[in-house]
FIMI-12385 format. One line per field, with one value per residue (C-alpha): x, y, z; residue number from 1; chain. Coordinates in nm, 3 decimals, always signed. Each point is the difference from the previous one (the first is absolute). Layout:
u <- [X, ...] .
v <- [Y, ...] .
w <- [Z, ...] .
pos <- [NUM, ...] .
unit <- [A, ...] .
END
This chain:
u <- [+27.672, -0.357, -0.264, -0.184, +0.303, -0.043, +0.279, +0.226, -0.158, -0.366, +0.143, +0.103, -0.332, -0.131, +0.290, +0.111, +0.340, +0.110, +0.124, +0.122, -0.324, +0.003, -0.343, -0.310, -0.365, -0.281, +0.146, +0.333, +0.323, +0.350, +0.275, +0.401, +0.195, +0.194, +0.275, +0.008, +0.171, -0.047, +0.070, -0.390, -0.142, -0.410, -0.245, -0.348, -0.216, -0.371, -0.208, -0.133, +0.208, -0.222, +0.269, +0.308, +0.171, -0.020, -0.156, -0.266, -0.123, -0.013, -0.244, -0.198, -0.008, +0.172, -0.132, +0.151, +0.379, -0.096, -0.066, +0.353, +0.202, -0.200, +0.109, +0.384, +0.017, -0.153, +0.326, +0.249, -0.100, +0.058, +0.360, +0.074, -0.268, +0.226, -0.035, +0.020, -0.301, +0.097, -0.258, +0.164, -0.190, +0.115, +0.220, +0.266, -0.061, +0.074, -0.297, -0.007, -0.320, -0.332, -0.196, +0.019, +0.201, +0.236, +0.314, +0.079, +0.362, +0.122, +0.314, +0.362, +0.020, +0.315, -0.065, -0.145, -0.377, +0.025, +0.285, -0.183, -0.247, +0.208] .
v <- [-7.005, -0.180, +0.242, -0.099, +0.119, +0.370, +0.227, +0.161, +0.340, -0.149, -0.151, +0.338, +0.157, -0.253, +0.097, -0.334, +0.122, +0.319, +0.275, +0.382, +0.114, +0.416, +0.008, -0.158, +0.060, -0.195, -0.166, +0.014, -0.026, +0.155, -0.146, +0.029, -0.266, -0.281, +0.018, +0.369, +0.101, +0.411, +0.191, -0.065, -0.260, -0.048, -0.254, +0.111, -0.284, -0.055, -0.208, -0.212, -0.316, +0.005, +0.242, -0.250, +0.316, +0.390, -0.069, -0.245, +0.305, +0.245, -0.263, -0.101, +0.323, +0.301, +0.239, -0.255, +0.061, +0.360, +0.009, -0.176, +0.269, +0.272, -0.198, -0.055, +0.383, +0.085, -0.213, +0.187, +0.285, -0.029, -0.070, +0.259, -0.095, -0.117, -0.401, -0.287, -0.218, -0.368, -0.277, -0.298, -0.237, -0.351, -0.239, +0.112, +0.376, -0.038, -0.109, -0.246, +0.052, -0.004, +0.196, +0.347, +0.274, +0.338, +0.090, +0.346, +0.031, +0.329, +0.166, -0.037, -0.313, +0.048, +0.043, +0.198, -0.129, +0.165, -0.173, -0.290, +0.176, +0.310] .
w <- [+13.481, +0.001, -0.129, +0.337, +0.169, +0.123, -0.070, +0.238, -0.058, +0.027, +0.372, +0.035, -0.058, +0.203, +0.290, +0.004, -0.073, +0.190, -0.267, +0.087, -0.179, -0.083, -0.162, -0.007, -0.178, -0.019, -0.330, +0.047, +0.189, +0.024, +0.226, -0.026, -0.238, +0.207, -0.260, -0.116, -0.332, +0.100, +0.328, -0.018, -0.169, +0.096, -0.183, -0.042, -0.027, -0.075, +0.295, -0.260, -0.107, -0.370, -0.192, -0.061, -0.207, -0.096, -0.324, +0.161, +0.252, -0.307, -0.168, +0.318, +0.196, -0.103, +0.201, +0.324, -0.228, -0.009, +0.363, +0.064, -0.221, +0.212, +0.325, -0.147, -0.042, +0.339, +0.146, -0.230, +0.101, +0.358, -0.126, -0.280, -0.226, -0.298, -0.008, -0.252, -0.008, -0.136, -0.053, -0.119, -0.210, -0.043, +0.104, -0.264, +0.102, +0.400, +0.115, +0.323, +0.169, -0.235, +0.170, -0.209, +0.223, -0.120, +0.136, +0.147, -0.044, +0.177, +0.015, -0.172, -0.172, -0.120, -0.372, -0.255, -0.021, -0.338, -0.101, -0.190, -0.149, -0.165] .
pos <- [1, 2, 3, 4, 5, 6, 7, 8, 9, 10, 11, 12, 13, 14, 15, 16, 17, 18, 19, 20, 21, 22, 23, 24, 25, 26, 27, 28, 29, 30, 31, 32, 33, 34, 35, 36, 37, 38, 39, 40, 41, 42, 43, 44, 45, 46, 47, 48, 49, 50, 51, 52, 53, 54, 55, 56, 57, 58, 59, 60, 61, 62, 63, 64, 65, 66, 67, 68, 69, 70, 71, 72, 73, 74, 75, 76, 77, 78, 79, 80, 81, 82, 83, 84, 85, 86, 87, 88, 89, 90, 91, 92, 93, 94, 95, 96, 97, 98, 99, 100, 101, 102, 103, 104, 105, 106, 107, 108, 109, 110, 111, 112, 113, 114, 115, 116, 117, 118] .
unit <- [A, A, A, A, A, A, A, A, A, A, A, A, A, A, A, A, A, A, A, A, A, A, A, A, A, A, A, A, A, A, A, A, A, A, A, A, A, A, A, A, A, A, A, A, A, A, A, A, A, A, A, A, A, A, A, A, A, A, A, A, A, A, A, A, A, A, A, A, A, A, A, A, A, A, A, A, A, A, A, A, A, A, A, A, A, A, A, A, A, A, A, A, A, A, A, A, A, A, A, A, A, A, A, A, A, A, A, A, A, A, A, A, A, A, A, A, A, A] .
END
């Protein structure tokens, strides 16, 4: 993708591109995964295309990161509260679009998210 090129997500902001969208501040936006890997699955996603990855918000503007989190945990809550929050960071970590968003993944994923890290 040309760095020219706007991302999905900014033609999303920009409601180019429809998306089921559950939240919405003046910063940011929530809307539903098109392929889900959880029984809910929601990217929250900053308006601004200048953050390419997590670590790149937390440099530039962490109280916009802080504001997502807060916004990530407003959304879990409305569905049990208890959530993983997943930025991936690279090419080589998952990452598709680079334009920095977090994944809500709610529900049973099937596993032990503990599993790995025990």
């Amino acid at each position: 993708m040309s760095t020219t090129e706007p991302s999905i997500f900014t033609r999303i902001v920009s409601r180019e591109i429809p998306a089921s969208i559950v939240a919405e501040t003046d910063r940011l936006i929530a809307f539903h995964d098109i392929a889900p890997k959880a029984p809910v699955h929601v990217l929250v996603v900053p308006k601004t295309p200048e953050y390419t990855n997590v670590a790149d918000l937390a440099v530039g503007d962490p109280a916009l990161l802080a504001e997502l989190v807060t916004l990530a945990q407003q959304i879990a809550n409305e569905h049990g509260g208890q959530f993983r929050l997943i930025f991936n960071t690279g090419e080589k970590a998952g990452q598709t679009v680079f334009h920095v968003h977090a994944h809500i993944l709610i529900g049973d994923l099937g596993e032990d998210p503990r599993a790995d890290f025990q």
